[in-house]
N, C-alpha and C positions, 0 to 999 in steps of 0.2 A: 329753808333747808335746800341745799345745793346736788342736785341728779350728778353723778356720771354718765360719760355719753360714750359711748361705744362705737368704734369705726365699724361701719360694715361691709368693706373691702380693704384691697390691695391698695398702695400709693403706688405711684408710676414709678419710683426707683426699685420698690420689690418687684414688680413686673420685670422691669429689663432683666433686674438681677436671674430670676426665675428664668428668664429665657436665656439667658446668657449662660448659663449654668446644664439647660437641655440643650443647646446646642452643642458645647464644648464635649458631653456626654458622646452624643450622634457622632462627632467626629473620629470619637476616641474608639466606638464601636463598630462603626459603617463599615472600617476596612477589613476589621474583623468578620465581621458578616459576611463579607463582598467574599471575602479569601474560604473561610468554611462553605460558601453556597459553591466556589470553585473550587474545591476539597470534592465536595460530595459530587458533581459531579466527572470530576475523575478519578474517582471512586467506581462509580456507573459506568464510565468506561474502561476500565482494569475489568471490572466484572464481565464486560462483555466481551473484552477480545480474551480471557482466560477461557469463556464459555466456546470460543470460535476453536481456540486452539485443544481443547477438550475432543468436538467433535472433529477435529482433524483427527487427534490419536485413534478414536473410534471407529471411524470412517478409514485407515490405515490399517484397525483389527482385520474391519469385513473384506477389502479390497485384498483381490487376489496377489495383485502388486507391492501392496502394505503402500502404497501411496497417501502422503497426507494431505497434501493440496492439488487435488484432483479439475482435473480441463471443464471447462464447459461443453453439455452435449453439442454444441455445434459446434466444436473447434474442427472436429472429423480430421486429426492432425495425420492418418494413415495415407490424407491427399496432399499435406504439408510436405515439399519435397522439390528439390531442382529438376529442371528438366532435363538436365545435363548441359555441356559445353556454354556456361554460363548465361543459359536462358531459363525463368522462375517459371514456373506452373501456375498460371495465373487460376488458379481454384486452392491455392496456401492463402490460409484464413489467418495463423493463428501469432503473425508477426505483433506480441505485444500480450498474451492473451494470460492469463493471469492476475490484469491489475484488480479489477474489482469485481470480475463475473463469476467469482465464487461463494456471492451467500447472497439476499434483501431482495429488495420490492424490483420492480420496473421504472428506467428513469428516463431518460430523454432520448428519443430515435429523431435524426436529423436525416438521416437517407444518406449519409457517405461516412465520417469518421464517427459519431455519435450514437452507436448501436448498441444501448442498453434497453432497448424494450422490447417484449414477448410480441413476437407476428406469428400470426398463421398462415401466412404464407409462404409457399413452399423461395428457401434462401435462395439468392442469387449466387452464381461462381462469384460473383464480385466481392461479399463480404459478407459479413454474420451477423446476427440478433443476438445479443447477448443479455438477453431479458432475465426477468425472474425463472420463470422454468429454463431448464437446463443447470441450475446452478448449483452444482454438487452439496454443498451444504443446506440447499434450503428443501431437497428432498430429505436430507440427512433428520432434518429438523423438522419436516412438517408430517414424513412418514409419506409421501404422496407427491404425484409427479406434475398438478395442476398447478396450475397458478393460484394464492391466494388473495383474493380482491381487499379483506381488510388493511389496511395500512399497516393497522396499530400492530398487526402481530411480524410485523419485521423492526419492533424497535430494535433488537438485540443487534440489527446492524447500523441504530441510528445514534452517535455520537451526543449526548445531549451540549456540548459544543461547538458544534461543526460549524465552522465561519467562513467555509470553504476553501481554494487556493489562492495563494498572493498572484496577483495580475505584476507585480512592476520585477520580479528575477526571472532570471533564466528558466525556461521548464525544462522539466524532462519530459523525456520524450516518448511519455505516455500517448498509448494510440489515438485519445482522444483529444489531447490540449490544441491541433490543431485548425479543430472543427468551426464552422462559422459561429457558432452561439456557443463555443466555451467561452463566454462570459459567464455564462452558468453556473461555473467551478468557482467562479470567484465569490458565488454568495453560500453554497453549500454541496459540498460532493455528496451528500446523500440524496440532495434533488435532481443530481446529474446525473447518478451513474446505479443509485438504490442501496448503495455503500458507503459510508463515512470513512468505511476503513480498506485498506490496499493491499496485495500482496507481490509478488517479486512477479515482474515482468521483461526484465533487462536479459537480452543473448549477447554474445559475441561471435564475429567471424572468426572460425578455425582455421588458421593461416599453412596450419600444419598436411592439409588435403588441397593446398590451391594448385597443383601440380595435376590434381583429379580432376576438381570442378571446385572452380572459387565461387562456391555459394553453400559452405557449409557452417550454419550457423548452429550453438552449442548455447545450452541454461547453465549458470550456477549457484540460482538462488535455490528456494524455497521449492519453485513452480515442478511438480512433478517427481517430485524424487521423494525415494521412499523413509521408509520410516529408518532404515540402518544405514543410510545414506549421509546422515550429519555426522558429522567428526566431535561435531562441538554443540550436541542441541542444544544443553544451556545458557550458550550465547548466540544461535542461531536463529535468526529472524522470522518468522513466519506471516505474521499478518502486523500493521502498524497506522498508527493516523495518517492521512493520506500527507498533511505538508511536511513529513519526515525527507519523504523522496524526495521536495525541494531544497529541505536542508543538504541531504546527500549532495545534490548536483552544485551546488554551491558550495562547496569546501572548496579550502586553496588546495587540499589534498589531489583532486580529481584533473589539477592541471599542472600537477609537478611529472607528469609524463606522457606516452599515451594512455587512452584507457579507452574502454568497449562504449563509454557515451560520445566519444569523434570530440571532436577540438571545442567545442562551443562551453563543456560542464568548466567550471572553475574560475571561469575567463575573470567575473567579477566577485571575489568569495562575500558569501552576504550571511548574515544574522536572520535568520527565520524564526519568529517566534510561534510558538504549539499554542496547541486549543486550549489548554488548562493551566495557561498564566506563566509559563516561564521562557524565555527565549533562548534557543536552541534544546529546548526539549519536550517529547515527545513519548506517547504510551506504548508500547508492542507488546505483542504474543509472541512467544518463544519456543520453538520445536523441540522442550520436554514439559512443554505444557502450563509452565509461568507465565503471567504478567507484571510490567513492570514499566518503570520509567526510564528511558535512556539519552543521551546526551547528544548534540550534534553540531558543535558549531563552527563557525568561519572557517576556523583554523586550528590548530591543536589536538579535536577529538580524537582524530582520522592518525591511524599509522600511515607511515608515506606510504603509497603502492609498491614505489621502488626498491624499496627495505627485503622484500620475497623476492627469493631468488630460486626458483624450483620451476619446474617443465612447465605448469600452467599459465607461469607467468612469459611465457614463451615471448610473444609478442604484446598483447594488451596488459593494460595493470588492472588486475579482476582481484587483488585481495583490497577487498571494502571492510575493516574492519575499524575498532575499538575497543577500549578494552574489558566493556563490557556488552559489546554486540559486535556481529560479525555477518554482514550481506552474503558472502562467499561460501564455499562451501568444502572448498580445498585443501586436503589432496584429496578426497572423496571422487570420483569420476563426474565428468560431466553425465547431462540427462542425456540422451539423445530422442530423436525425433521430436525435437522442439520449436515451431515453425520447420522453416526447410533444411531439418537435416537429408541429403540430397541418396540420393539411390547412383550407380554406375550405369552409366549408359546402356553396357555390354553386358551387365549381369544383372541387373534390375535388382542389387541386394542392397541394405543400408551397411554407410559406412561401418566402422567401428567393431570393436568384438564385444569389449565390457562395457560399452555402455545399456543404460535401460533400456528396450525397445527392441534390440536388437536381434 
């Protein structure tokens, strides 16, 4: 009588098959995976610059000024001021100040352009600390004026993709990109500066007072101005991932005239690609309180400057817009006393009648 014999495995052709079969699976799935993990996290960050932008309107209720993106306590911008007959007040801090010393941890103090960390030492005329205390938002947040030593409780300013800034375009000319170890920026702005995310920092010279004193320089973003001060909060900018502003600076926009960034923005318009997977785009908070994704590339986002034809556009091209975000803020007034808007020799008053400040 003749047994049956029974294999008790695989052959090597069902093996390959089998693998070949979980591979082609992995391929058809991975990018999927890959794109929902970078889903969810800008996801995480939508949530967190809508949370930023939240305690702006809040911090706008309390605020006598209804200001929503409020100075750093050491900006002391009441020192910010010309000296007149075109000499600066070498104790004006706050050429710049806005980009990221408004909310997170403490990041890198280098002793000259890199002053994001908290000293106890009383500041020098020379320059600022713009550490975690003093940072309007993170008293807003923490209820308290110390510094807090855990990390973990400033993720809400920590990008969970921050890959920091591209080293090979053009910067802007944020205060810090020129400092000897902004290398830094290129691995992660939240290690640099305790923020992943940026706010308007760009003035322009007021050509309109050079007959006074040619060193009156004027805001027209976000920085400082109040809450009825947008024309357009909707599409008005407030806080955003930090390689936005490189996109900005690189449009062929920014060098179809003059404009408030001087000759250098434009020169090569380049493709910046964002933290969360698409190239020319990026996440913002918005001054009615949304978040969202907006768009920025080479060429085409950007209405030309030159297109606005109104007072503001007097001398520089300052309308930064799109058609669904807008940097500018015009015809709204400018801010004043913003770095050195300057005082009169003779009468020691600030320019201007309607600006804030004044």
């Amino acid at each position: 009588m003749r047994t049956r014999r029974w294999r008790s495995g695989f052959t090597l052709i069902e093996l390959l098959v089998v693998v070949a079969i979980i591979a082609l699976l992995i391929s058809i799935l991975l990018p999927s995976l890959q794109g929902a993990r970078q889903q969810a996290k800008r996801v995480v960050s939508l949530t967190h610059l809508k949370e930023h932008a939240n305690y702006s309107h809040l911090y706008a209720q309390e605020d006598e000024n209804r200001i929503m993106h409020a100075p750093h306590k050491k900006t002391e911008e009441w020192l910010d001021r010309s000296a007149g007959n075109g000499a600066v007040d070498n104790r004006a801090y706050s050429m710049g100040a806005g980009d990221w010393d408004w909310g997170g941890k403490d990041g890198v103090n280098d002793g000259t352009l890199l002053r994001f960390k908290t000293s106890n030492a009383a500041r020098p005329y020379t320059g600022q600390d713009r550490g975690s205390w003093g940072r309007f938002m993170n008293k807003f947040h923490f209820k308290k004026d110390e510094v807090v030593k855990r990390e973990a409780e400033y993720d809400l300013w920590s990008d969970p993709s921050d890959a920091g800034m591209l080293d090979n375009v053009d910067a802007a000319n944020a205060p810090a990109t020129a400092a000897p170890n902004a290398g830094i920026f290129a691995k992660s702005v939240y290690d640099a500066t305790g923020n992943s995310y940026m706010g308007d920092f760009f003035f322009y010279k007021d050509h309109r007072w050079d007959r006074i004193d040619g060193q009156t320089y004027r805001r027209f973003g976000a920085y400082r101005r109040p809450l009825e001060w947008f024309p357009e909060p909707q599409r008005a900018l407030l806080y955003w991932e930090s390689r936005f502003i490189q996109a900005l600076a690189n449009t062929a926009e920014m060098n179809t005239g003059l404009s408030a960034t001087g000759g250098a923005f434009g020169r090569r318009p380049t493709e910046v690609p964002g933290w969360h997977g698409g190239t020319g785009q990026f996440v913002a908070a918005f001054a009615d309180g949304h978040a969202g994704v907006i768009d920025c590339h080479r060429e085409g986002t950007m209405f030309d400057p030159r297109d606005f034809r109104d007072g503001q556009n007097y001398f520089w091209r300052l309308h930064w817009r799109s058609t669904n975000w807008r940097y500018d803020n015009f015809p709204a007034d400018y801010v004043g006393r913003s770095w050195i808007s300057p005082i009169l020799s003779y009468s020691h008053k600030w320019i201007g009648t309607t600006a804030y400040g004044n």
